[in-house]
C-alpha positions in Angstrom: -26.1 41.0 13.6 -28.5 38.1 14.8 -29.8 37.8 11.1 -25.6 37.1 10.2 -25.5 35.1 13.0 -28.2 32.7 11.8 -26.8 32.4 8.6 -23.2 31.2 10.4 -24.8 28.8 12.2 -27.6 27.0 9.2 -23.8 27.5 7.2 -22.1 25.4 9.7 -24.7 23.1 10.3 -25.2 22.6 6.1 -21.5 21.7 6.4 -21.4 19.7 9.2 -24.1 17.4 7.1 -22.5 17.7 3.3 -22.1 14.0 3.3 -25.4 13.2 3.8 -26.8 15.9 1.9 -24.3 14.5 -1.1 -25.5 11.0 -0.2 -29.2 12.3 -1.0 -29.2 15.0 -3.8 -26.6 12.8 -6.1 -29.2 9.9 -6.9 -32.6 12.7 -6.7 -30.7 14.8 -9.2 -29.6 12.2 -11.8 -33.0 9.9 -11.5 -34.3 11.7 -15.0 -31.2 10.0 -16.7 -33.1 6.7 -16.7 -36.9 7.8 -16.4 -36.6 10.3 -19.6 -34.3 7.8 -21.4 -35.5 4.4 -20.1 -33.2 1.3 -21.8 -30.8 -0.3 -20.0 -27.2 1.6 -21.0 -29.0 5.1 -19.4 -29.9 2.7 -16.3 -26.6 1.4 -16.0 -25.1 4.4 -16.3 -27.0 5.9 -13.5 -26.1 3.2 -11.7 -22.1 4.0 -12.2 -22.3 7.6 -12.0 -23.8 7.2 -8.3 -21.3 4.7 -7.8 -18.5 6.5 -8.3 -19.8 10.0 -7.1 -19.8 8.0 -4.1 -16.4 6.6 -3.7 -14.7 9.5 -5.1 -16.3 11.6 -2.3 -16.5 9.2 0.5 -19.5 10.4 1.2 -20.1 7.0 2.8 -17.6 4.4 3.4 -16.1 2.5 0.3 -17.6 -0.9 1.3 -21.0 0.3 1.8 -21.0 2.6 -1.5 -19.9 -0.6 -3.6 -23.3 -2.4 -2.5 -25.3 0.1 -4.6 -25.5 -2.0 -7.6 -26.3 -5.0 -5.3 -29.8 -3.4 -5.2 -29.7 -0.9 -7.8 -29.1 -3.1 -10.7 -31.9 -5.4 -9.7 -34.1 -2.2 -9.2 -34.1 -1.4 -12.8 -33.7 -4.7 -14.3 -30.2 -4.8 -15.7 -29.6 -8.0 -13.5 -30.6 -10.3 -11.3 -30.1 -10.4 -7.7 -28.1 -13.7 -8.1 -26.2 -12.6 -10.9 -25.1 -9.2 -9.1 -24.0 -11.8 -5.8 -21.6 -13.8 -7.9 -19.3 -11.0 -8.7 -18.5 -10.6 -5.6 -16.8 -13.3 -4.4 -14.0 -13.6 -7.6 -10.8 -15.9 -7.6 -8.9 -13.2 -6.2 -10.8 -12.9 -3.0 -9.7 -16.2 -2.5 -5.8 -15.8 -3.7 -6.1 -12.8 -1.1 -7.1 -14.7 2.1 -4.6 -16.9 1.3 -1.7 -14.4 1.6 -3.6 -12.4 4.6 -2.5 -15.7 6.4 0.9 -15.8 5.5 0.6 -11.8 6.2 -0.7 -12.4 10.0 1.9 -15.4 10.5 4.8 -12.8 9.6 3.4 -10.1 11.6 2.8 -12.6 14.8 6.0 -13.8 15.0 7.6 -10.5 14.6 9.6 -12.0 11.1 9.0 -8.2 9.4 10.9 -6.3 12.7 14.0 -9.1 12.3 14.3 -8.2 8.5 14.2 -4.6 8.7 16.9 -4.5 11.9 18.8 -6.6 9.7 19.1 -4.6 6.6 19.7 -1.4 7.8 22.2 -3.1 10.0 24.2 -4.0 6.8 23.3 -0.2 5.2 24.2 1.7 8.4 23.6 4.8 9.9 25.5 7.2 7.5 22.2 9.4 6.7 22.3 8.9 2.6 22.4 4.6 3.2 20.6 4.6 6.5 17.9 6.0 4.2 18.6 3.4 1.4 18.3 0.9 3.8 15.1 1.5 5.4 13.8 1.9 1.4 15.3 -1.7 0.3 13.5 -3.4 3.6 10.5 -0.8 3.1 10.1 -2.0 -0.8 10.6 -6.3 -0.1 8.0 -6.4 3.2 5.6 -4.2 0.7 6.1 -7.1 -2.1 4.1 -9.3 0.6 2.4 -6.5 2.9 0.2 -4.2 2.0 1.5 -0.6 1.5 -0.7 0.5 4.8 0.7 -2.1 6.9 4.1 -2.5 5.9 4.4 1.4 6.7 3.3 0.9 10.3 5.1 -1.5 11.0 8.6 0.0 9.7 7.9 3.8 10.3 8.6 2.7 14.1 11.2 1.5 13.8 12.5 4.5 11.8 11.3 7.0 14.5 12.8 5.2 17.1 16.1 5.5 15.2 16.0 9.0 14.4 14.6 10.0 18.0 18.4 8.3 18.6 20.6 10.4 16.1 18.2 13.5 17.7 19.3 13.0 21.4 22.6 12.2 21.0 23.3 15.0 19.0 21.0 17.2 21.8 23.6 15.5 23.9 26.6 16.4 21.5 25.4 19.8 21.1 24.9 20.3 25.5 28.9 19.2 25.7 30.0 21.2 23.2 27.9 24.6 23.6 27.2 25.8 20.3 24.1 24.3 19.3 21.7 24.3 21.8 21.2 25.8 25.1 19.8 23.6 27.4 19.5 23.8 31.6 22.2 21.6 33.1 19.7 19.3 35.2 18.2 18.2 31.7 21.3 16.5 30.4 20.4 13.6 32.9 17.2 13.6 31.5 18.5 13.2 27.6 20.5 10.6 28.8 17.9 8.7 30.9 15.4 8.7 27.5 18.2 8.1 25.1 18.9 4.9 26.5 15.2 3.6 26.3 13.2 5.5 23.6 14.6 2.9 21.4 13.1 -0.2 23.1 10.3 -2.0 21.3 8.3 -4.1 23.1 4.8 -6.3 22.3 1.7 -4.8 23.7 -0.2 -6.4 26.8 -1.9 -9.2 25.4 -0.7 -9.4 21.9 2.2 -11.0 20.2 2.3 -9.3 17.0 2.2 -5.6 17.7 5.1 -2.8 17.1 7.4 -0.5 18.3 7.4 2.1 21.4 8.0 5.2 19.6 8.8 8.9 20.4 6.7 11.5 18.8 7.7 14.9 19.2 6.5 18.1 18.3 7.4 19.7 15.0 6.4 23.0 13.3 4.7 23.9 16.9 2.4 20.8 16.8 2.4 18.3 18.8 1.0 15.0 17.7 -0.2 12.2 19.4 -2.2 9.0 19.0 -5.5 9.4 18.0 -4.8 12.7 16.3 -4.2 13.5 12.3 -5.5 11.5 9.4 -8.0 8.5 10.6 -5.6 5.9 9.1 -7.5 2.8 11.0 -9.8 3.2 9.4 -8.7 3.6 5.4 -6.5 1.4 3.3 -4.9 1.6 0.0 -3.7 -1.8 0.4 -5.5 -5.0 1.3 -4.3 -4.9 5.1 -6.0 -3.1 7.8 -3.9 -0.3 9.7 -1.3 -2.1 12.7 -2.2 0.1 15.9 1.0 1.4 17.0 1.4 2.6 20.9 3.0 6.2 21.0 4.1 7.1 24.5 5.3 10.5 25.1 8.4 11.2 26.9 9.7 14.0 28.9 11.5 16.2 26.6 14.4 19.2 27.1 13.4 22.2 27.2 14.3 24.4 24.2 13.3 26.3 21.6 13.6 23.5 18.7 13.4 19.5 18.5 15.9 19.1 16.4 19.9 20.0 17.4 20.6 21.5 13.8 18.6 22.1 10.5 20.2 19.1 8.8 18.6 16.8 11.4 15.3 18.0 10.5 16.2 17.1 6.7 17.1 13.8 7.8 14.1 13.0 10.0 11.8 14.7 6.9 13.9 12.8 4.3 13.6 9.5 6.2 9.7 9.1 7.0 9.1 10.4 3.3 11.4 7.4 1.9 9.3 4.8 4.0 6.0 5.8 2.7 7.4 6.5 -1.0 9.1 2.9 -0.3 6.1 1.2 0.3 4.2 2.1 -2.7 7.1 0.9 -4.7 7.3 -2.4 -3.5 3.4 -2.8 -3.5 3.7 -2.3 -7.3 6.3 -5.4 -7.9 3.3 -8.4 -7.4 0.3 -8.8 -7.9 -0.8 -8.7 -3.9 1.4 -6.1 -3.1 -1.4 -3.7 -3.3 -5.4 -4.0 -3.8 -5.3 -1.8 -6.9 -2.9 -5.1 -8.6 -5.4 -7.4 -7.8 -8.5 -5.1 -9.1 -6.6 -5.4 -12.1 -5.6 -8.6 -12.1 -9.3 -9.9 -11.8 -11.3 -7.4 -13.9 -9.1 -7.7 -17.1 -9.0 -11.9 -16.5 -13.1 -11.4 -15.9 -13.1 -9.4 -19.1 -10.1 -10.8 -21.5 -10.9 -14.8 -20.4 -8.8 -15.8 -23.8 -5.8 -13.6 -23.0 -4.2 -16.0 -20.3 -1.2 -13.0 -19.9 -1.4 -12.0 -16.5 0.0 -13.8 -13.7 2.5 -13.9 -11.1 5.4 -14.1 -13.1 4.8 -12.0 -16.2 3.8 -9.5 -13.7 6.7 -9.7 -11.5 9.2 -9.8 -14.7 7.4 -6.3 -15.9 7.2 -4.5 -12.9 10.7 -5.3 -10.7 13.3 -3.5 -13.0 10.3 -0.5 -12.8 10.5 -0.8 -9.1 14.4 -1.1 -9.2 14.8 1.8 -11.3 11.6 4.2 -9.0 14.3 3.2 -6.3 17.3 4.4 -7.1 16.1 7.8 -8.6 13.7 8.3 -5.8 16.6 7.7 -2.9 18.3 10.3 -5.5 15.5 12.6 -5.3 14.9 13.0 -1.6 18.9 12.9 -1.5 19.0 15.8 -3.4 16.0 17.9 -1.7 16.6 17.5 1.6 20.1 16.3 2.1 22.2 18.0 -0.2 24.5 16.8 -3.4 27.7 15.6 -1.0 26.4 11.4 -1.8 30.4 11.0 -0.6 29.7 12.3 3.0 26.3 10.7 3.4 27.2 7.3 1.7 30.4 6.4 3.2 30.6 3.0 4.9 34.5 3.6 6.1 34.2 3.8 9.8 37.0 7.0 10.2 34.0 9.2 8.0 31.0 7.7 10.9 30.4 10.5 13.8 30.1 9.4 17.3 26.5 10.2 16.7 26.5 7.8 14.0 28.4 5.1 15.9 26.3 4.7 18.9 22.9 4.6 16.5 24.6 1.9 15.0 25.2 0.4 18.4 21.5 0.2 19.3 20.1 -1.2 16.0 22.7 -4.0 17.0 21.7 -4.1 20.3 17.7 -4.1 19.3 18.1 -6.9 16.7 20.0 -8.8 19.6 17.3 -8.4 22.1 15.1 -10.5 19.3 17.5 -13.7 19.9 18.3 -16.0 17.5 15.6 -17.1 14.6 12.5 -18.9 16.6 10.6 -22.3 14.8 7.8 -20.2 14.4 10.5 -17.3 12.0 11.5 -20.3 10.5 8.2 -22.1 9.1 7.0 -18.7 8.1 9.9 -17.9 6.3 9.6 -21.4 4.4 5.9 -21.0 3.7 7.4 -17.3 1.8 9.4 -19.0 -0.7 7.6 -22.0 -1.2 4.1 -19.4 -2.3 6.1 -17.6 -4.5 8.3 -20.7 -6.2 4.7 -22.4 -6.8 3.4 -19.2 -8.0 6.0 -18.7 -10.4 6.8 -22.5 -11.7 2.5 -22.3 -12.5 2.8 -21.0 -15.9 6.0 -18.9 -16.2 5.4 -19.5 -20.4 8.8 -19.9 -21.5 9.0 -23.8 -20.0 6.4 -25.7 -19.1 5.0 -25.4 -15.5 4.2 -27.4 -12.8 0.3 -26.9 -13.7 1.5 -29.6 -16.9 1.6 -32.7 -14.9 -2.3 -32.4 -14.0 -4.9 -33.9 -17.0 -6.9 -30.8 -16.7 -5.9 -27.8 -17.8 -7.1 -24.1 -16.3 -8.7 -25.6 -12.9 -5.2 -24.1 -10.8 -4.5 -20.6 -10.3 -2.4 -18.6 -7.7 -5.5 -18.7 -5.3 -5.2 -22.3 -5.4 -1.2 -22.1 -4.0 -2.3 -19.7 -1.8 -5.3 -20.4 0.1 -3.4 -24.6 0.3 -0.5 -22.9 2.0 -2.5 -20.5 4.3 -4.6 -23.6 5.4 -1.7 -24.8 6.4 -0.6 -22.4 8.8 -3.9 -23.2 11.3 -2.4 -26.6 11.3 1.1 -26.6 12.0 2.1 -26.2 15.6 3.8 -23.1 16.2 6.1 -25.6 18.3 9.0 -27.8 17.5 7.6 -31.1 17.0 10.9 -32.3 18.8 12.4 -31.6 22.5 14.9 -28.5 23.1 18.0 -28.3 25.4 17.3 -24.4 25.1 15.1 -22.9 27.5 14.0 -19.9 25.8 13.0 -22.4 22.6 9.4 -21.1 24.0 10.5 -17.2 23.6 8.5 -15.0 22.2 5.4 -17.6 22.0 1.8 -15.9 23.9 0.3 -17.5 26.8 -2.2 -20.0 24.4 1.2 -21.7 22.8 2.0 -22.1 26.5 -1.2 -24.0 27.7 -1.5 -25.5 24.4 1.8 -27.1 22.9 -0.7 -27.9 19.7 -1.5 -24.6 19.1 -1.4 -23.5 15.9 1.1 -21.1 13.8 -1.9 -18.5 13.6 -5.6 -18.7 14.5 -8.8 -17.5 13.3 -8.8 -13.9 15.2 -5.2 -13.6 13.6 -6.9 -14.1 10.5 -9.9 -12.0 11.4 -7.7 -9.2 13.0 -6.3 -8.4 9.2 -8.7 -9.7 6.7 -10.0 -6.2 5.3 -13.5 -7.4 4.2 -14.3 -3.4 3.1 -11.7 -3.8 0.2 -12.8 -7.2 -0.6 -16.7 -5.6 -0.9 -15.0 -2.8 -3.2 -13.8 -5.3 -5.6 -16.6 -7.2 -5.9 -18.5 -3.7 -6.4 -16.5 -2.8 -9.3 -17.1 -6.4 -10.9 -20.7 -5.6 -10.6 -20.3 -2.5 -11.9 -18.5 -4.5 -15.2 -20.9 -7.2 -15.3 -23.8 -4.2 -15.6 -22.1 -2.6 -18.4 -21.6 -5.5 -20.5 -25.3 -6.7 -20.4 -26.5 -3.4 -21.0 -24.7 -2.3 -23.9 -23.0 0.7 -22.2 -19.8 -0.2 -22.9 -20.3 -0.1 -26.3 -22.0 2.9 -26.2 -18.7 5.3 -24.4 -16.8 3.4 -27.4 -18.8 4.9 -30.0 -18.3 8.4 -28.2 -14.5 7.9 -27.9 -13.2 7.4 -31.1 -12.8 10.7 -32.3 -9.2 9.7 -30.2 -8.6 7.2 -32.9 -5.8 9.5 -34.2 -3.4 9.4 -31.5 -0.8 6.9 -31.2 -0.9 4.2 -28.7 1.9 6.0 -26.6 0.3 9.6 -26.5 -3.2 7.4 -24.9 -1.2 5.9 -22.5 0.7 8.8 -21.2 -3.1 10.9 -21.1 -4.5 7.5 -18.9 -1.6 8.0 -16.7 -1.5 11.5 -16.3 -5.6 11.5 -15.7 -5.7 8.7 -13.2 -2.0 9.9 -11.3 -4.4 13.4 -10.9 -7.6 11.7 -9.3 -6.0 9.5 -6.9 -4.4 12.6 -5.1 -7.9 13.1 -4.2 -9.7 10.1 -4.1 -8.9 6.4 -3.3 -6.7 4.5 -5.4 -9.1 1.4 -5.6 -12.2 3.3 -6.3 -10.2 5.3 -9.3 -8.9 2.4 -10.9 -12.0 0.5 -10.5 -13.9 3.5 -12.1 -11.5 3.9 -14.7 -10.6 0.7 -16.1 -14.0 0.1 -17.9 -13.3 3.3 -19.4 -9.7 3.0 -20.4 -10.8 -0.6 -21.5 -13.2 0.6 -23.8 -11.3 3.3 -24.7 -8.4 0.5 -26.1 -10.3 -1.3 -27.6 -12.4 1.1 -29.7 -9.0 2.8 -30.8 -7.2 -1.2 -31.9 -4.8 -0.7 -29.8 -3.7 -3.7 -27.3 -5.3 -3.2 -23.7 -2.4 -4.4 -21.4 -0.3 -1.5 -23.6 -2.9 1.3 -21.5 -4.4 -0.5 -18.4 -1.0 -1.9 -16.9 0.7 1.8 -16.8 -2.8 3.2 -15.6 -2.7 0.4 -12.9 0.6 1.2 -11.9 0.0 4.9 -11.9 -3.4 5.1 -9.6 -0.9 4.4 -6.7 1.2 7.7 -7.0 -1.2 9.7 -4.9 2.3 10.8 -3.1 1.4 14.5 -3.1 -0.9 15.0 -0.1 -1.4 13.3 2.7 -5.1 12.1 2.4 -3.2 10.3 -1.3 -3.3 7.4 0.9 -2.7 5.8 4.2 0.8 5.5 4.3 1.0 9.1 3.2 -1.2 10.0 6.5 1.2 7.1 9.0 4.5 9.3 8.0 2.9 13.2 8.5 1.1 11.6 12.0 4.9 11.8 13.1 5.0 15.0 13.1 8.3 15.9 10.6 7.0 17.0 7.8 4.9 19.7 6.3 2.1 19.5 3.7 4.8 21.4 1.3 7.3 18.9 1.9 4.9 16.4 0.9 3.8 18.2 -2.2 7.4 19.2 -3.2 9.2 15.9 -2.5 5.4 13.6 -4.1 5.8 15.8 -7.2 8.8 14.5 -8.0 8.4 10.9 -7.4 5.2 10.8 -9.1 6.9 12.3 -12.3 9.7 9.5 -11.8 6.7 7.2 -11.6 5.1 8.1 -14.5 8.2 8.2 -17.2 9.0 5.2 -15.4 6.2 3.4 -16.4 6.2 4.7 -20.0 9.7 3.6 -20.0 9.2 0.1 -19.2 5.5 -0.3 -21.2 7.3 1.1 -24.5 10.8 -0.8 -24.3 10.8 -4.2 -22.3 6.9 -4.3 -22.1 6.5 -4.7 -26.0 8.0 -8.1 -26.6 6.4 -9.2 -22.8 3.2 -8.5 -23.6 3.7 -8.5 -27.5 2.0 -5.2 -27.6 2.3 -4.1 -31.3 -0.5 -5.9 -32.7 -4.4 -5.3 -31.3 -4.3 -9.1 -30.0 -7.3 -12.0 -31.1 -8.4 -12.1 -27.4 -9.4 -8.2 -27.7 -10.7 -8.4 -31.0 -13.5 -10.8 -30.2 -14.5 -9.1 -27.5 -14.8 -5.9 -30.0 -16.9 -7.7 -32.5 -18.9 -9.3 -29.9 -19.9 -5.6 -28.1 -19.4 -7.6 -24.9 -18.0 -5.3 -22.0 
């Protein structure tokens, strides 16, 4: 008994350290890779297989484990110190602080809550186009936002309209007697919450933060901040987690949160529409999600003739994919968990609206009220928004000439130019009206600093610093490393020999196996440490088989962010189960789905409109040179 005993507790305390045992034994167990085979491909390649082992695993964090060839590399003589450095600070990293300001201005002066309010004021609270409404506002903040943020800082909002529909039909169901049995002294209490659960409100000594929430129990668990997926600390896009304040309320004592079953399908059909929403939308530009600009930068770092990929041809590829992923998805999750009946749940004639439905209506108007009409500060940042995405697309947009043609020089302006000129900006401009206002709550909604200083500016360093996520901006620079390795040493070259026993299948049939394989391992790992292990691969893989890269890496791009199935996918996926309405089988039933939309989706679009885009029947000149070069 003691000797079983023992063995439990060495077990537990083996597990309890598998991360640092993983962290050990992976780089011990493969160091005869480059001391039996010393040249530089089985060095690099040692130096990518510890890499990776350690971002798929997370054994330790995905900033720290993309430093390895910082000092690996350099250890065994595939590069120099200063050569490893320069890959990682790219053009992106700048094109990305650029929009993290724009990002912190929106999210400062609340521009995101009046938006959303707005739009599913005009879709309503009928279930089927309350849902499509929270999706459309879900997929355009994502377009800007990261996935991660842009989910915490709608899902609020969402709750706080569902905890509505839930107590007024816990209200419905006291008057009526036949849904639930509740005591009579609670009916006050219903009441009492019902009328301020859906308050949102800035916390203490911040100006940008979200919405007072209600998190009830569900499935006998209760959840509560600080419990479920660590979510502050992870993202799949390039904005850190929002904190989000969840009081809990008194609640009425019965057997069930929800009045009736349907409720339940609304609340589960709702939260999985936000998060399924936001990974949409981050797919339409290229800084809607980090995995776009990993992308972006390592196949402009590898393909420097192709001069293909930028905002617009991007944007013209990927919105009628997004459009489309929008429409069946809102089918989908109308169809699982709210039934066939689109008449009853999509009406917008007032005599079909329940009372229920009604006074929910009533307090979104209410709420987007309470924000007052559009501040200075709403203004400007909603000006700075167009004006970054006219300049990005009038750069180059191919078909006319841009504005990039009135310059002598050719190539020295990219998006991260517009970007980072335009964020600059914004620690400039006052946050105040440069002239007087007969309105006295012009100031409303400004912190105490605008108050002392009328100079102050529309954001400030710690805005900046508050969502700048430096880990994701370390991870890209990793993988360029990672690239830069494998082209000096030849290893590139090397997997190309080995792969083209695939030179038989056509260029449709390799795409569809890249998507399929990288769709699989982002369920389980991070979607910027797959694609960024994969895209030398798939690179490779292209080019050894003459077949055009953009025809393979943009639907593998595009196809690492449906990890939709499980909730450590990705953030977002771990905001909407936090809430407490869903079920891991939900998740997997309703993520299966979308990611199969996803996929055909994507092989739609690269095999039909993606062909004369991208002119993606021929193996292009750009590609070719690099082939007979051997470069990476």
């Amino acid at each position: 008994m003691r000797l079983e005993t023992a063995k439990m507790d060495l077990f537990k305390r083996l597990w309890s350290a598998r991360k640092l045992i993983l962290v050990v034994m992976i780089p011990l167990s493969l160091l005869p890779l480059p001391l039996i085979h010393p040249s530089s491909e089985s060095s690099c390649a040692y130096v990518l297989i510890v890499t990776a082992v350690y971002w798929v695993s997370e054994a330790v964090p995905l900033g720290a484990a993309a430093l390895v060839p910082a000092f690996l590399y350099p250890m065994f003589g595939v590069l120099k110190s200063s050569e490893v450095a320069a890959e990682y600070f790219k053009d992106t990293t700048l094109l990305l602080m650029g929009v993290i300001c724009l990002a912190a201005s929106i999210e400062k002066w609340n521009l995101h809550k009046r938006i959303a309010l707005r739009m599913v004021m005009v879709a309503g609270a009928k279930p089927g186009m309350l849902v499509f409404g929270f999706m459309g506002c879900t997929v355009f903040l994502s377009m800007w936002l990261s996935n991660t943020s842009t989910t915490a800082m709608v899902m609020p909002i969402a709750e706080a309209v569902l905890q509505q529909l839930i107590y007024t039909g816990i209200a419905d169901s006291h008057d009526d007697s036949d849904t639930v049995d509740t005591q009579d002294d609670e009916s006050g209490k219903e009441e009492t919450v019902g009328k301020n659960q859906f308050e949102l409100y800035n916390k203490d000594g911040c100006n940008t933060q979200e919405c007072s929430i209600v998190v009830q129990e569900a499935n006998g668990c209760g959840v509560t901040p600080g419990q479920g997926p660590d979510i502050q600390k992870e993202t799949n896009g390039y904005l850190p987690e929002t904190a989000v304040d969840i009081p809990m309320p008194k609640k009425p004592k019965r057997d069930s949160v929800y009045p009736t079953k349907k409720d339940h399908m609304i609340c589960k059909c709702l939260s999985l529409s936000i998060t399924y929403a936001a990974t949409i939308g981050g797919l339409i530009t290229i800084t809607g999600t980090s995995t776009n600009l990993i992308f972006a930068e390592q196949f402009n770092n590898r393909y420097p003739e192709a001069k293909v990929i930028n905002f617009g041809t991007w944007f013209i590829f990927s919105l009628p994919i997004a459009l489309i992923m929008l429409v069946l998805t809102w089918t989908w999750l109308h169809f699982l968990f709210l039934g066939c009946n689109f008449r009853e749940t999509c009406s917008w004639s007032k005599k079909r609206k329940s009372k229920r439905e009604l006074l929910s209506e009533k307090r979104i108007q209410e709420e987007y009220q309470r924000l007052g009409p559009i501040s200075y500060p709403e203004v400007v940042t909603g000006l700075f928004f167009i004006l970054m995405t006219l300049l990005w697309f009038t750069r180059e947009p191919g078909f006319v000439p841009g504005w990039t043609s009135l310059f002598e020089k050719k190539g020295y302006r990219t998006d991260a130019t517009i970007s980072v000129l335009l964020g600059f900006l914004l620690f400039l401009i006052p946050a105040r009206k440069p002239w007087p206002s007969a309105d006295p709550g012009q100031g409303k909604g400004e912190s105490d600093d605008e108050d002392k200083d009328p100079l102050a500016p529309m954001i400030t360093w710690k805005d900046f610093l508050r969502l700048m996520p430096w880990e994701i901006v370390i991870l890209v620079g990793g993988g360029y490393a990672l690239a830069a390795g494998c082209k000096v040493s030849g290893l590139s070259v090397w997997i190309g020999r080995q792969l083209e026993p695939m030179s038989g299948l056509p260029p449709w049939a390799v795409t569809l196996l890249a998507c399929l394989l990288v769709s699989a391992v982002t369920e389980f790992a991070s979607n910027p440490a797959t694609l960024t292990v994969f895209l030398p691969i798939i690179s490779t893989l292209s080019e050894t088989l003459q077949i055009n890269p953009l025809h393979t890496l943009i639907p593998a791009t595009m196809c690492v962010s449906f990890g939709v199935m499980l909730p450590v996918g990705n953030p977002p996926n771990a905001i909407v189960f936090s809430y407490g309405h869903l079920q891991i089988s939900d998740m997997v039933k309703a993520g299966f789905g979308v990611n199969l939309i996803g996929v055909l989706v994507v092989m739609l679009a690269i095999t039909t409109w993606g062909v004369p885009l991208f002119q993606l029947t021929e193996f292009p000149a750009w590609a070719v040179v690099r082939n007979v070069t051997g470069s990476l």
